[in-house]
N, C-alpha and C positions, 0 to 999 in steps of 0.2 A: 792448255789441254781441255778437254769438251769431253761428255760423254753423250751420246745421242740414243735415247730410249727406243726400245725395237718397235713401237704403234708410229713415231715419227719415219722410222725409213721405212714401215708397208705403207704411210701415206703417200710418201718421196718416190715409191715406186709404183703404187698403184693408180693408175692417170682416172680410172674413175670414183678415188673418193675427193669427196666436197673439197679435203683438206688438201688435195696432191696440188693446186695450182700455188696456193702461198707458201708451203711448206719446200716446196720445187724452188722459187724465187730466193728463200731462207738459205738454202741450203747451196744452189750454184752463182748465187747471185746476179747481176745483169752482165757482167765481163767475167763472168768464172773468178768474183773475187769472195764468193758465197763462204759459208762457213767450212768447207768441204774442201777448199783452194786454201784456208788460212791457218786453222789449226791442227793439232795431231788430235787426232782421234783413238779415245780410250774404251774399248769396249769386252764386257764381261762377257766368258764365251757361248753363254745363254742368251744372247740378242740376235745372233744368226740364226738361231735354234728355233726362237721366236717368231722371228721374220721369214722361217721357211716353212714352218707349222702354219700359219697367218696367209701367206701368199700363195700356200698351198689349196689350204678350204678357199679360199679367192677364187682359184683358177676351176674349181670342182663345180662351185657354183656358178660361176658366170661366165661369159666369153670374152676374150680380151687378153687374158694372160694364159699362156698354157704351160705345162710343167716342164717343159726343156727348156723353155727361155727361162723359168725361174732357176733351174738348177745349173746352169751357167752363170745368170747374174750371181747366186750365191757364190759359186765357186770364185768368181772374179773377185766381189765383196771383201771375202773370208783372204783375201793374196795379195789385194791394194797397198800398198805401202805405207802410206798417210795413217792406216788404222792400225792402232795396236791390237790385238784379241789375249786378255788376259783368260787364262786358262784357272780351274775351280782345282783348287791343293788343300792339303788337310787343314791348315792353319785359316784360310780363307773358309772354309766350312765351317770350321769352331764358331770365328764369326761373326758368319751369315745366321747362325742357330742363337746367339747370343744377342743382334740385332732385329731378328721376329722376334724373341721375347721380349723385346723392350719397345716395340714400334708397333706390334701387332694392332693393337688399340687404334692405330690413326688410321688402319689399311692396309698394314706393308705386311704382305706376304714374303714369301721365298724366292720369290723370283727378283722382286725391288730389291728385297736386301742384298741378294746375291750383287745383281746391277750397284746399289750405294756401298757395300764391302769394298767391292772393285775399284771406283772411286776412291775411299776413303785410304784403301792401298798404297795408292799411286796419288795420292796427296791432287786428284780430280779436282777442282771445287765446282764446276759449272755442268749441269744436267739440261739438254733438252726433251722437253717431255709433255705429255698433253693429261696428263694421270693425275688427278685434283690432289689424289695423294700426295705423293710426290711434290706437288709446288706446293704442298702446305708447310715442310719442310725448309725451315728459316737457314739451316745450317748452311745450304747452297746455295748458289746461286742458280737460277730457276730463268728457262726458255722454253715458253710456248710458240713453237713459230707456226701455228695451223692460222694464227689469225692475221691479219692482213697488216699491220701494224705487230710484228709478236708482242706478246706479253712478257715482260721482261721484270723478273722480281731479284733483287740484287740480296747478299747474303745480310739478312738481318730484319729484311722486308716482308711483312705480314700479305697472308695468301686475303684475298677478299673475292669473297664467293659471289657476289653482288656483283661484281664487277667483271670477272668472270662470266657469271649465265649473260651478262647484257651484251661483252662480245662474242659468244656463240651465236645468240639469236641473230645477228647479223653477219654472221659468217656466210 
């Protein structure tokens, strides 16, 4: 099981950022054996929220996506089979409000915590995501797949920022 953070699928959909070509390859792979053909996918029901809020200022600003194509992709999205869409209940709230106070310090707002609550729920261990936050967190295992080789930090493995900025600049 995989959790897929909501900036990796508006890259996976949006064909004009930098990140939609490797991120595309990541995710369907070269015979549809991509990450998207091979695992179940677990997602907190704030990443569709994310990804339609996102792809929506996308289509306001620019030409290329317009709003009925996105709100069919959503729909289809939100009814794929392969994705779970775990739903926000009281107990999961407690928490989310328990994990921003103990995580706020690294970055993690309300929204991450919600996304790693949902994870840690469903006993998730693998996050893909492009949020420095995020992969600085040792507890997971961590997928950047914007870069053309992903970055791949396996649970226990220290995030190195260095190393990080040098495969951007080459992105």
């Amino acid at each position: 099981m995989i959790t897929i953070d909501s900036q990796i699928w508006i890259y996976y959909w949006d064909s004009n950022a930098l990140e939609h070509e490797n991120v595309s390859k990541w995710m369907q792979g070269t015979e549809r054996d991509g990450i998207l053909y091979r695992d179940k996918i677990v997602l907190s029901s704030i990443i569709p929220i994310e990804m339609g809020h996102n792809l929506y200022r996308l289509a306001h600003l620019r030409k290329g996506l317009d709003k009925e194509t996105i709100a069919d992709l959503l729909l289809t999205f939100i009814s794929t089979e392969n994705y779970q869409i775990i739903d926000i209940d009281n107990i999961i709230l407690v928490d989310v409000l328990q994990k921003m106070k103990d995580l706020i310090h690294l970055g993690i707002g309300g929204r991450d915590a919600l996304i790693l609550t949902t994870m840690d729920r469903l006993k998730v261990s693998t996050i893909a995501t492009h949020d420095k936050n995020i992969l600085k967190l040792i507890k997971y295992k961590r997928i950047d797949p914007v870069f053309k080789s992903p970055l791949i930090l396996n649970v226990g493995d220290e995030f190195d920022e260095e190393v990080f900025g040098k495969k951007l600049k080459n992105l």
